[in-house]
C-alpha positions in Angstrom: 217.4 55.8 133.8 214.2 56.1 133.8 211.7 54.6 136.9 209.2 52.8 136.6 205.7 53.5 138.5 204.4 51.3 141.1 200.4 50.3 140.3 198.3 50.9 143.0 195.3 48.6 141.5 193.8 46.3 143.9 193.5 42.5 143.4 190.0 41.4 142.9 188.0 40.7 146.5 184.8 39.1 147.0 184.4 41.9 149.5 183.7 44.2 147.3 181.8 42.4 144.8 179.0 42.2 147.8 179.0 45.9 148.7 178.7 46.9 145.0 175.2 44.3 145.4 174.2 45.8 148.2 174.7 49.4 147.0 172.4 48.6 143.5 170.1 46.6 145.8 169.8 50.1 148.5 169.7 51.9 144.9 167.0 49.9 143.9 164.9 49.8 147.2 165.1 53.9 147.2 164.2 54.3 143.6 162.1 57.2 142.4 158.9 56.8 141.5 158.6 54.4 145.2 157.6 50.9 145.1 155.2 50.7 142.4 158.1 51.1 139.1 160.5 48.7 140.6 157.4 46.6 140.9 156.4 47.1 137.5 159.6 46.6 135.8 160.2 43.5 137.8 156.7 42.5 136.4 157.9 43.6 132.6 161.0 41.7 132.8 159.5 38.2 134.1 156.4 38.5 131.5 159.0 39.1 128.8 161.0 36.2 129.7 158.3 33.8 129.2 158.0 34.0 125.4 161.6 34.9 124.7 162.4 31.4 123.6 160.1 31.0 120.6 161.3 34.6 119.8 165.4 33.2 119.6 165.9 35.7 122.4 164.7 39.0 120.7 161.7 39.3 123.0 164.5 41.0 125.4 164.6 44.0 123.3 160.8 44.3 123.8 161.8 45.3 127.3 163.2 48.6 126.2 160.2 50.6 124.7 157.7 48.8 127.3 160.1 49.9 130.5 159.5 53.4 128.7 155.7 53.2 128.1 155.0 52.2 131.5 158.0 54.4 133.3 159.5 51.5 135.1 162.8 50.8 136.4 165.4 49.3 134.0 167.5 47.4 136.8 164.0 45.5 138.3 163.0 44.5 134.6 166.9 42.9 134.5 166.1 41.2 137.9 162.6 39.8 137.0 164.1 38.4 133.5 166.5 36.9 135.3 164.3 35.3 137.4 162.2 34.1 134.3 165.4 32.0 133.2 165.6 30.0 136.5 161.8 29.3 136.2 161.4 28.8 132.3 162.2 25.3 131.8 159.2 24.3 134.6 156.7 26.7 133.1 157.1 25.7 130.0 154.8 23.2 130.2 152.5 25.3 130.7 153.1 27.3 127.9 152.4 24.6 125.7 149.3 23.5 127.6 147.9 27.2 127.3 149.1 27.4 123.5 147.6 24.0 122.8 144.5 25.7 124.5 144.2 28.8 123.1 145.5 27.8 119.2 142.8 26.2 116.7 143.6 22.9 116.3 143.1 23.0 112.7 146.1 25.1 112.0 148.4 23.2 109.7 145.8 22.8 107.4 145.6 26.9 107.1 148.6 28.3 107.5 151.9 26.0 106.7 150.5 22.7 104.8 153.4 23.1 102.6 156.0 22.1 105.2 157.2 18.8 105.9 156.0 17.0 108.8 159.4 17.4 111.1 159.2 21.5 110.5 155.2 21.4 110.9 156.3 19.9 114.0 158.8 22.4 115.3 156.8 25.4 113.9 153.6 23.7 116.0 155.3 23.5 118.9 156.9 27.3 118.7 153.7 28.8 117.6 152.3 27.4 121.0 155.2 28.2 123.3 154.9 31.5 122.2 151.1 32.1 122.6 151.3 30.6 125.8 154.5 32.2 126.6 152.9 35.6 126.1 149.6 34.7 128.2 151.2 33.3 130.9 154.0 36.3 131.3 151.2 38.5 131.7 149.4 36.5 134.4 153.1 35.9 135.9 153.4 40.0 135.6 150.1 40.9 137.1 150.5 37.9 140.0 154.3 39.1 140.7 153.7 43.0 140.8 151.3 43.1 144.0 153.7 40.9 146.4 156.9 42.9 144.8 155.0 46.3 145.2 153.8 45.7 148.5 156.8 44.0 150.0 159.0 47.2 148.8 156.6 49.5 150.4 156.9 47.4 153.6 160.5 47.9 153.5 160.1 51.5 153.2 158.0 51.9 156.0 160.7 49.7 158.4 163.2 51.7 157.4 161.5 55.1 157.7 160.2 53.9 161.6 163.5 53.1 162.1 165.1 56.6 161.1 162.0 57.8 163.3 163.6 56.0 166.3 166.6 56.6 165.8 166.0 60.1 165.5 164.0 60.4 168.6 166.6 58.6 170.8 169.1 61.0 169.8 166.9 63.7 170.8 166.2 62.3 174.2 169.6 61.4 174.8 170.8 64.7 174.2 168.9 66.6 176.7 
């Protein structure tokens, strides 16, 4: 007869789902290379975001080589492209306004007269989420990464006061 052995995996909990976000969130605060890679990665990932559409979503995989060009962190360039999906749909409006702005307006004549007018349409309106897309991820980047940079050296210094404190009452409550 042979016996059979009792699991010992736990059910799912909520519980821990939070202190596993809490632990990559400390993780992220503390990361090497301080305040100013999370910052930049964050910055990456949100620029990245903004033209991904156009691109059919291979625009993520330019987050790869640029995360190690610039040596930023991998999990802030996650967060900020996540944060590019939630605010897409609004700025993209103004991708089309900067596109519209920046393109020639002349265009079809040059480069795809040979399309029919529902693709010249679609190809139009690509072509100009994309340039904007690209233009405004980098103003996005640039306006993001001084707030991020500076609130996560903030941080640091609050929690560093606080060891400071902490430390010092233990030393005057133990003589």
């Amino acid at each position: 007869m042979q016996r059979k052995l009792a699991t010992t995996k736990k059910p799912f909990q909520l519980r821990n789902v939070k202190r596993w976000f809490k632990y990559k969130y400390l993780m992220l605060t503390r990361a090497e290379g301080g305040p100013g890679l999370v910052a930049m990665g964050y910055s990456i990932g949100l620029a990245v975001e903004m033209f991904t559409l156009p691109t059919a979503g291979l625009a993520f995989f330019l987050i790869f080589p640029l995360i190690y060009i610039f040596r930023a962190s991998m999990a802030a360039a996650l967060i900020g492209f996540v944060f590019g999906k939630i605010i897409y749909l609004p700025m993209t409006y103004f991708h089309l306004k900067v596109g519209n702005w920046l393109l020639p307006h002349g265009t079809r004549k040059q480069l795809w007269a040979f399309l029919p007018d529902w693709m010249d349409f679609f190809v139009k309106s690509n072509l100009k989420l994309l340039v904007g897309g690209v233009v405004d991820g980098i103003i996005l980047g640039i306006l993001f990464y001084f707030p991020i940079k500076w609130l996560l050296m903030l941080y640091t210094a609050k929690r560093k006061q606080r060891r400071e404190e902490k430390r010092a009452s233990l030393l005057n409550n133990s003589h």
